[in-house]
N, C-alpha and C positions, 0 to 999 in steps of 0.2 A: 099862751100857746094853744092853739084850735087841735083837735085832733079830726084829721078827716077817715070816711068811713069807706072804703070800695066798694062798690056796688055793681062792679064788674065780676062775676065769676070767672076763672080762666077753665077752659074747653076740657075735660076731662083727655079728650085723643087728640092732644095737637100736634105739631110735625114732628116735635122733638121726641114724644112720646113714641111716638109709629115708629120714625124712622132708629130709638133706639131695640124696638120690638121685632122691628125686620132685620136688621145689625145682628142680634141675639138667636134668632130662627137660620140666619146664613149660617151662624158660627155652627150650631146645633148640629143643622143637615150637613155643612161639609165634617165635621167630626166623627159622623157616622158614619159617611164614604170614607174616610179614609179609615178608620177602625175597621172595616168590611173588608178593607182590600188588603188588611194584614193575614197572610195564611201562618195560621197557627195550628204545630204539628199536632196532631190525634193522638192520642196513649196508645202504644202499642202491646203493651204487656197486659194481660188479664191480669186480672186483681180477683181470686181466690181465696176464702179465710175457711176454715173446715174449723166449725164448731165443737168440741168434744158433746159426748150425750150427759156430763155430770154437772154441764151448767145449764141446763133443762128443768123445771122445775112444772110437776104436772098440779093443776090448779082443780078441784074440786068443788 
């Protein structure tokens, strides 16, 4: 039994590569549009915490 050796390198970008890299950047961009186009409501309530002065601690 011979073993033979390839001496072809295969193309680092070939169409399967691209075309899965452009597939993956479509998915990406439309994901974005539609995460953009969701309105999500603002906090209406102030968020307020009034610290006492006994957990103050003056440093020297």
């Amino acid at each position: 039994m011979q073993f033979t050796k390839k001496t072809s390198k295969d193309k680092i970008f070939s169409f399967g590569t691209i075309s899965k890299v452009i597939i993956a950047a479509i998915i990406i961009v439309f994901g974005f549009i539609l995460i953009n186009q969701i309105n999500f409501p603002a906090p209406n309530k102030k968020i307020e915490k009034i610290l006492p002065n006994e957990n103050f601690k003056t440093i020297k």
